[in-house]
N, CA, C and O atoms as CSV, one atom per row, in Angstrom:
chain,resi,resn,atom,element,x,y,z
A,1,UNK,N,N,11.445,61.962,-2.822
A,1,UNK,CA,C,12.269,62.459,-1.716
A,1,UNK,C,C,11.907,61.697,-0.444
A,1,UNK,O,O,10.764,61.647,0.009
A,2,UNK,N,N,12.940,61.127,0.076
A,2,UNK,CA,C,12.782,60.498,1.059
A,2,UNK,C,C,12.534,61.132,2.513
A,2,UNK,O,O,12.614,62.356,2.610
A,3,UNK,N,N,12.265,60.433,3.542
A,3,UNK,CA,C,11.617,61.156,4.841
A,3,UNK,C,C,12.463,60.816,5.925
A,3,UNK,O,O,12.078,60.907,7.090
A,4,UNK,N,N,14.068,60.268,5.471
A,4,UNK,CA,C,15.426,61.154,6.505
A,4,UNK,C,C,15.801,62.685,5.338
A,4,UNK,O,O,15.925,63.788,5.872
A,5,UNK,N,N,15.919,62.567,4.033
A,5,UNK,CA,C,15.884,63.891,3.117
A,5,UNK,C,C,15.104,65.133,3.868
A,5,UNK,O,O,15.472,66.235,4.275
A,6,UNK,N,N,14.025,64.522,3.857
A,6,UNK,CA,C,13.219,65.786,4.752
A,6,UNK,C,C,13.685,66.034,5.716
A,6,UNK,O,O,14.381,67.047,5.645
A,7,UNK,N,N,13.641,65.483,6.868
A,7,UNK,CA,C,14.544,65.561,8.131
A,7,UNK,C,C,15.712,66.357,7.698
A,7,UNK,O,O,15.889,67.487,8.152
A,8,UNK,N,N,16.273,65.985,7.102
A,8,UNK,CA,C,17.746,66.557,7.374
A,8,UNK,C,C,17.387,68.242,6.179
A,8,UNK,O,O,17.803,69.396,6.277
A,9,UNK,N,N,16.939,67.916,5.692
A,9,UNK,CA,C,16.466,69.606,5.176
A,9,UNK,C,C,16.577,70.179,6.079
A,9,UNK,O,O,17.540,70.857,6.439
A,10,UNK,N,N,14.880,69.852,6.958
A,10,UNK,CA,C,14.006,70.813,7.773
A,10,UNK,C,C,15.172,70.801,8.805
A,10,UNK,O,O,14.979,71.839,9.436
A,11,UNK,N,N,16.434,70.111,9.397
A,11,UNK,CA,C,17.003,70.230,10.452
A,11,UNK,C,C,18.008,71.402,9.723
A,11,UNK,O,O,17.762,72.549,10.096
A,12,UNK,N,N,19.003,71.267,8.826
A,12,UNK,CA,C,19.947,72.382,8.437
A,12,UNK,C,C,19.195,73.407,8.438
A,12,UNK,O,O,19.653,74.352,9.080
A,13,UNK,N,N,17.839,73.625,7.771
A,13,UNK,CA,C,17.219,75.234,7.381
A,13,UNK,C,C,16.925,75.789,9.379
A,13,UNK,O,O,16.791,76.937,9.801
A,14,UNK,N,N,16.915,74.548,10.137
A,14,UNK,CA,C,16.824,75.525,11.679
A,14,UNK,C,C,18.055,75.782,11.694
A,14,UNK,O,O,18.253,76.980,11.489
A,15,UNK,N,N,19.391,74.920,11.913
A,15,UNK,CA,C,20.166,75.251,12.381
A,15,UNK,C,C,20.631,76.844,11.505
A,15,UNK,O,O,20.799,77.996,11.906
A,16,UNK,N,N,20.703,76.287,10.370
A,16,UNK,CA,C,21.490,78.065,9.481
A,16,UNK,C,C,20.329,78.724,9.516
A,16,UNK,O,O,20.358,79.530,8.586
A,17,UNK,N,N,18.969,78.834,10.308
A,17,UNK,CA,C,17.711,79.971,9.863
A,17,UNK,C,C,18.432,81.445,10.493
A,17,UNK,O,O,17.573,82.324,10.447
A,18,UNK,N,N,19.798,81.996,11.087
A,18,UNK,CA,C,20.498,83.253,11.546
A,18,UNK,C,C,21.306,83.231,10.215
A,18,UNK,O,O,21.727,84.379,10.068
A,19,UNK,N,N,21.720,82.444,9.168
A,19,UNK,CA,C,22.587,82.762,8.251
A,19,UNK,C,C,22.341,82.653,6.979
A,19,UNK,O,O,21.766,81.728,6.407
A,20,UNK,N,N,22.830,83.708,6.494
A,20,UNK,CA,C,23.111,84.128,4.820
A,20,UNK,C,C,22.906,82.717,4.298
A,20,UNK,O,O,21.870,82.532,3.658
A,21,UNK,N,N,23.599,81.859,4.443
A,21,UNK,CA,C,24.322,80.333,3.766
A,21,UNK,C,C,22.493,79.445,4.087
A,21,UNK,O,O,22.208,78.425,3.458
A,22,UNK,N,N,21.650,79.977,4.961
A,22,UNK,CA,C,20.528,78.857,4.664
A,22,UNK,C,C,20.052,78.432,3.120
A,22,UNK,O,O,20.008,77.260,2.747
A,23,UNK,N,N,19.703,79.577,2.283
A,23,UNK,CA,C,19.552,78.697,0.740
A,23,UNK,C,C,20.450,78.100,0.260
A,23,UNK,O,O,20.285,77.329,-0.686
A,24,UNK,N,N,21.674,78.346,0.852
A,24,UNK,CA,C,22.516,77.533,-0.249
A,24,UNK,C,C,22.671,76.325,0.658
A,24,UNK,O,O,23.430,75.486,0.172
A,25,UNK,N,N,22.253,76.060,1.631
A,25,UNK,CA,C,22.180,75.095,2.194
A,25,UNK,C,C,21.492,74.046,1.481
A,25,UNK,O,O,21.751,72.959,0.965
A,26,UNK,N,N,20.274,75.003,1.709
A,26,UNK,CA,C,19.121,74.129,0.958
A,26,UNK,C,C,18.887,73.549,-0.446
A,26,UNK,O,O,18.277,72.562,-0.857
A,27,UNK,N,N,19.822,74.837,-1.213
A,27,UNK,CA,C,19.424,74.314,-2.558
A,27,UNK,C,C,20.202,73.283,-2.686
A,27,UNK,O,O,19.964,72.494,-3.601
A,28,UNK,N,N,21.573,73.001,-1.587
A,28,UNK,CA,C,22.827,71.749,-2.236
A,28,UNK,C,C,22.260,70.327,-1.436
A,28,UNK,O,O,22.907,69.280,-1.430
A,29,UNK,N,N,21.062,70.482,-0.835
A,29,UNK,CA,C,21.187,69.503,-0.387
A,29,UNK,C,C,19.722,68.792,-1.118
A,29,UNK,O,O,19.576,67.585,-1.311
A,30,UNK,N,N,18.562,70.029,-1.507
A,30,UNK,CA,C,17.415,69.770,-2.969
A,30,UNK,C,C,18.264,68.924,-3.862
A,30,UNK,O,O,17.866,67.770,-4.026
A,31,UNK,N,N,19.655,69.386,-4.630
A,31,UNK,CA,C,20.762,68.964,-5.584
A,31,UNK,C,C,20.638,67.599,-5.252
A,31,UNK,O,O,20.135,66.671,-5.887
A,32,UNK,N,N,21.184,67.637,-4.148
A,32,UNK,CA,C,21.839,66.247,-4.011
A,32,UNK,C,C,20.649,65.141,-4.106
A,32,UNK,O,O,20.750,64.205,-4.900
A,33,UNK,N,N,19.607,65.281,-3.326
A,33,UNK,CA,C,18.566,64.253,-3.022
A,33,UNK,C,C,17.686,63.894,-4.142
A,33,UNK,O,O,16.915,62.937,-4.216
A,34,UNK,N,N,17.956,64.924,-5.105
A,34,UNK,CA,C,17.224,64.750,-6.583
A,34,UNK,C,C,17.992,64.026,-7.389
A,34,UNK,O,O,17.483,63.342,-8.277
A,35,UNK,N,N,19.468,64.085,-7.168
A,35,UNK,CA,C,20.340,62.979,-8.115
A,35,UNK,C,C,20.760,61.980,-7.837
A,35,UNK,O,O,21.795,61.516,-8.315
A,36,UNK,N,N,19.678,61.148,-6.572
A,36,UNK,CA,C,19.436,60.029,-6.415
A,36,UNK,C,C,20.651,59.876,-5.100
A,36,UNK,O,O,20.925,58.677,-5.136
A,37,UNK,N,N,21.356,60.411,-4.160
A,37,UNK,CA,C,22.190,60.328,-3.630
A,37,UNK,C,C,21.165,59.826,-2.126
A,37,UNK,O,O,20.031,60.228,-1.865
A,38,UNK,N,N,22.199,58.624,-1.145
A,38,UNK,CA,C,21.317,57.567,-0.046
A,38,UNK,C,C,21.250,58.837,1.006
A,38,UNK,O,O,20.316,59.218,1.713
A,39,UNK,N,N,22.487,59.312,0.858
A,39,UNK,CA,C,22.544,60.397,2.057
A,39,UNK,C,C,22.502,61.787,1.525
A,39,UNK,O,O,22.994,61.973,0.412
A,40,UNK,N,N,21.907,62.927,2.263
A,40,UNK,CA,C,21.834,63.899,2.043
A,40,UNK,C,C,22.943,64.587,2.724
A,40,UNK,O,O,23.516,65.450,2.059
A,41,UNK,N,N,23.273,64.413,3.683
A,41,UNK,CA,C,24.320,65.207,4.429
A,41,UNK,C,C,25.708,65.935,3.468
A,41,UNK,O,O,26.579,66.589,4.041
């Protein structure tokens, strides 16, 4: 896992940390960065 991946994790889990939607934030963007994808967004 790369270290803009991290970044952009740790930045969505602040922005959604008031909403329901933070895990699923997180888990689609775990998804994505594990199946080799450049960008996480």
């Amino acid at each position: 896992m790369s270290i803009g991946c991290i970044i952009t994790v740790r930045m969505v889990v602040f922005l959604q940390a008031s909403s329901g939607l933070k895990y699923l934030w997180v888990l689609t963007i775990k998804y994505r960065c594990h199946n080799g994808l450049m960008s996480c967004l």
